[in-house]
Backbone as JSON, one array per atom type, in Angstrom:
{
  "sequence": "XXXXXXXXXXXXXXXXXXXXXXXXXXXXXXXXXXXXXXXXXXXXXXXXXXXXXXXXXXXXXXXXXXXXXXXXXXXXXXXXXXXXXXXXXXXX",
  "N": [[-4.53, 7.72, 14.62], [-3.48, 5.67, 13.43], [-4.81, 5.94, 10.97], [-3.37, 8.3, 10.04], [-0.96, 6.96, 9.73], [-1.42, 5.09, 7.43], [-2.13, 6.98, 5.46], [0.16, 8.38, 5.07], [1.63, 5.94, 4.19], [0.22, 5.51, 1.89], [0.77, 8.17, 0.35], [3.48, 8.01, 0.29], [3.5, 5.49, -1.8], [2.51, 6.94, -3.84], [4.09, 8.75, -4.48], [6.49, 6.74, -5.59], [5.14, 6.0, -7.56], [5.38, 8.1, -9.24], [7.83, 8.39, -9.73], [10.1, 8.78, -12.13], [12.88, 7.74, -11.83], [12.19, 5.28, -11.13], [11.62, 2.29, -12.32], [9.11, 0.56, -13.28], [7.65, -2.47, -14.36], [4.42, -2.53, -16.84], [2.6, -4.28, -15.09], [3.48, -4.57, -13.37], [3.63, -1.94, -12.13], [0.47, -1.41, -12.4], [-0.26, -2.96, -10.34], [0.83, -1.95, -7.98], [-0.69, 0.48, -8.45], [-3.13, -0.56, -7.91], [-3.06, -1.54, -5.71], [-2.95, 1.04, -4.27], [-5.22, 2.7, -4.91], [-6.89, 1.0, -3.43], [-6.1, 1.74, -0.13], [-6.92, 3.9, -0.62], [-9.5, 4.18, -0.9], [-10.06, 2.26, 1.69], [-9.0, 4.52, 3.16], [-10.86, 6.56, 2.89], [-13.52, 5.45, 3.25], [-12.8, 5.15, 6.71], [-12.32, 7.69, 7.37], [-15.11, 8.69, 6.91], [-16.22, 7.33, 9.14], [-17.44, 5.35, 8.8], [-17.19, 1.86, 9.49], [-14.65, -0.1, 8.64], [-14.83, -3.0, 5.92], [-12.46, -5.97, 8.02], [-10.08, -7.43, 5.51], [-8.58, -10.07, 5.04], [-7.28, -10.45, 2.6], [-6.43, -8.32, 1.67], [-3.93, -7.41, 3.27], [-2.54, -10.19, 2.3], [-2.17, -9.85, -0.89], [-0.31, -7.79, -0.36], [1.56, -8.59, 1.45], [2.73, -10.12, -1.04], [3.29, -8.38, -3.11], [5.08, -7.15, -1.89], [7.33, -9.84, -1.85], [7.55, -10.19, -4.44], [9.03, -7.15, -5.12], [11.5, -7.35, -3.65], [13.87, -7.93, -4.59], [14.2, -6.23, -7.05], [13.23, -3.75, -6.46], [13.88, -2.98, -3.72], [13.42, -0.64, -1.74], [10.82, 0.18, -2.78], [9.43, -2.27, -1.44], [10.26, -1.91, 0.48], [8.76, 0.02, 1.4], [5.78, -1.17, 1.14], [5.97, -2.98, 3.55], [5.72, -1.21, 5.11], [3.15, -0.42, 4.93], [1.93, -3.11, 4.89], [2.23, -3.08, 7.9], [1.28, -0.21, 8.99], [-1.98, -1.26, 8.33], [-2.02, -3.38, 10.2], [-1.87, -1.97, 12.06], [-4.14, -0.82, 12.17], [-6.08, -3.1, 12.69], [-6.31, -5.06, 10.48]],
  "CA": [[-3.11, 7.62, 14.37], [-3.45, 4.32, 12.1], [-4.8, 6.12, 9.43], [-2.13, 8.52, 9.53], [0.43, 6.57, 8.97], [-1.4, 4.5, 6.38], [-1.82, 7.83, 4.44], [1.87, 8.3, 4.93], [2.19, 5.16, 3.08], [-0.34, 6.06, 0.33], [1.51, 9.35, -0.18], [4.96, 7.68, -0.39], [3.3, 4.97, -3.1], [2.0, 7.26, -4.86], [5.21, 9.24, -4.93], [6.95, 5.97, -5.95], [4.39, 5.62, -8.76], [5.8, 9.09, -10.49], [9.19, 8.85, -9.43], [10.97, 8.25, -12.92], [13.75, 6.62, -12.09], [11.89, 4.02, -10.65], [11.66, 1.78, -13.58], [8.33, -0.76, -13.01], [6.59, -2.33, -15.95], [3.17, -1.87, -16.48], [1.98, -5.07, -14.45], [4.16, -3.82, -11.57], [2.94, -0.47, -11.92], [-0.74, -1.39, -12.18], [-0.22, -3.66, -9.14], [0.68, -1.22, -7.28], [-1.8, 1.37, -8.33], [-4.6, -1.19, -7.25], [-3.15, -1.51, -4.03], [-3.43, 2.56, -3.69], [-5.97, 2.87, -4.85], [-7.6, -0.23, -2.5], [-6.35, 1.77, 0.02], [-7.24, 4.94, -0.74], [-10.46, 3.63, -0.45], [-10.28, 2.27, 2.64], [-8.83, 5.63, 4.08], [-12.08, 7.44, 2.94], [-14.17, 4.55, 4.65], [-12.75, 5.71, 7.97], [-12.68, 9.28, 7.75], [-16.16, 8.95, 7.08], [-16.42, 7.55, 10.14], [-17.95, 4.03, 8.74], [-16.51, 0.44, 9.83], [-14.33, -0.93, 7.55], [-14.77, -4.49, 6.72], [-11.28, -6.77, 7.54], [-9.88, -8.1, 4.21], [-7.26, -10.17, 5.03], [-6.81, -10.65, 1.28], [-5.4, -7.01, 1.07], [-2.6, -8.33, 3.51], [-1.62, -11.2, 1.88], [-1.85, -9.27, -1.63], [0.82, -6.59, -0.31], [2.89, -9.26, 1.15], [2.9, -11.04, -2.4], [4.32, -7.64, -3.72], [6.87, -7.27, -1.31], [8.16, -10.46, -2.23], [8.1, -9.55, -5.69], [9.79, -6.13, -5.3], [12.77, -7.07, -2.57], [15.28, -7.77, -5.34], [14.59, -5.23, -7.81], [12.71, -2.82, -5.54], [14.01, -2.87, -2.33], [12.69, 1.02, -1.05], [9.57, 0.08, -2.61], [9.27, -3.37, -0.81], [10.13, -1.18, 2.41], [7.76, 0.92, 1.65], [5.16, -2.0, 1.02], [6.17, -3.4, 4.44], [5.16, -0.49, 6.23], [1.36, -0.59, 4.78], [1.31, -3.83, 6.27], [2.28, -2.56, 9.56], [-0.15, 0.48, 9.08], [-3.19, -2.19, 8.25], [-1.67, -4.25, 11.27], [-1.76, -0.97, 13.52], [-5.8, -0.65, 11.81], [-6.61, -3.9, 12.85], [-6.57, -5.7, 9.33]],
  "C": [[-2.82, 6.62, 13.26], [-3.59, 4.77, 11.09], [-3.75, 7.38, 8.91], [-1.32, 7.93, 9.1], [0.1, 5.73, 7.66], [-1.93, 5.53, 5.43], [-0.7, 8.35, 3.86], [2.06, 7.43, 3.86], [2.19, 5.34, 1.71], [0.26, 7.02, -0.18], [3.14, 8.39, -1.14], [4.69, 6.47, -1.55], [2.92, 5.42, -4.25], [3.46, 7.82, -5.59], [6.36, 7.93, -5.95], [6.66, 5.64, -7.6], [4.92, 6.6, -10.18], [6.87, 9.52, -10.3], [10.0, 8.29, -11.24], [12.42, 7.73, -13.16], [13.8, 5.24, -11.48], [11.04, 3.44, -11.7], [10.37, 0.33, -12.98], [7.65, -1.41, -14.51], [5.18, -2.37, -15.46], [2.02, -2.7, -15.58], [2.45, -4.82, -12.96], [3.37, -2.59, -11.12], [1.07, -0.57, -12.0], [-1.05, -2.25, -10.58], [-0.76, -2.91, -8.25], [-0.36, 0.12, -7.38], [-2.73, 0.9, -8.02], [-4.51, -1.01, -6.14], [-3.14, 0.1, -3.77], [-4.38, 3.0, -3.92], [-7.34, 2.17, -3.68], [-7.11, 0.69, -1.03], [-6.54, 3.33, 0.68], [-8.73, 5.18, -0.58], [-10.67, 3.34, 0.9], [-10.23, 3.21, 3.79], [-10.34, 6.79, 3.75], [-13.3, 6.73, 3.54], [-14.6, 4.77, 6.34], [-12.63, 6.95, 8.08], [-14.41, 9.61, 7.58], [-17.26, 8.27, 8.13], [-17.0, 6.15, 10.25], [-16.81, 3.21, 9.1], [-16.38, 0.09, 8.52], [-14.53, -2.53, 7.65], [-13.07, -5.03, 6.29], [-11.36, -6.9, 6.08], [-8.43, -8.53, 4.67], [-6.78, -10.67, 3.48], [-5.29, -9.16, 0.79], [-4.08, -7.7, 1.48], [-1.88, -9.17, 3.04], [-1.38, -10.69, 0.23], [-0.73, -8.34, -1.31], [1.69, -7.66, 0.08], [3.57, -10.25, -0.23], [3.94, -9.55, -3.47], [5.24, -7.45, -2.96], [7.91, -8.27, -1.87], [8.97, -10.3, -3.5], [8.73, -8.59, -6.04], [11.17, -6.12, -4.74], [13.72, -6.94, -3.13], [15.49, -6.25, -5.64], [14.51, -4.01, -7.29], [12.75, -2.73, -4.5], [13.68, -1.3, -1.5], [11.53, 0.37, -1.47], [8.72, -1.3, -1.71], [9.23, -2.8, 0.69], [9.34, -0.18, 2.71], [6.12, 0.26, 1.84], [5.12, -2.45, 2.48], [5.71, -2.42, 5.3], [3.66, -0.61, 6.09], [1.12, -1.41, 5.31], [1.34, -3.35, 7.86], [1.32, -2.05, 9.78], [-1.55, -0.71, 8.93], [-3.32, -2.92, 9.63], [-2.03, -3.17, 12.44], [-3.98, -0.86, 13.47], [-6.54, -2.21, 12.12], [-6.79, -4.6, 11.91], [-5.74, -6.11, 8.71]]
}
């Protein structure tokens, strides 16, 4: 169920990523493509059935973009906020 919803997330960041009227520059927008890609990664980890290892770095990297998005990006900050959850529901 965890990694459902943290594919949910990945979907809706990605969608975020080619939504054009969501205006990021390209340090925003690479940000966030690390973190989907990071954990786009980690969702092929567990479907393949291996143990991921913790990183509580990811965590404190996504809450560092939340902070940074709440003004300008508030959907994407609430969308950010759920990956933590999902990670939180995955144990990490």
């Amino acid at each position: 169920m965890a990694d459902e919803q943290l594919q949910a997330q990945l979907e809706s960041l990605q969608q975020t990523l080619n939504d054009p009227e969501i205006i990021l520059s390209e340090e925003e927008r690479s940000a966030v493509q690390a973190l989907a890609d990071n954990l786009e990664a980690r969702l092929l980890v567990s479907e393949a059935g291996e143990e991921g290892v913790a990183d509580p770095s990811l965590v404190d990297s996504v809450n560092l973009l939340i902070e940074e998005f709440s003004e300008r990006h508030p959907t994407l900050a609430g969308t950010l906020q759920n990956v933590v959850q999902s990670l939180s529901n995955m144990g990490i």
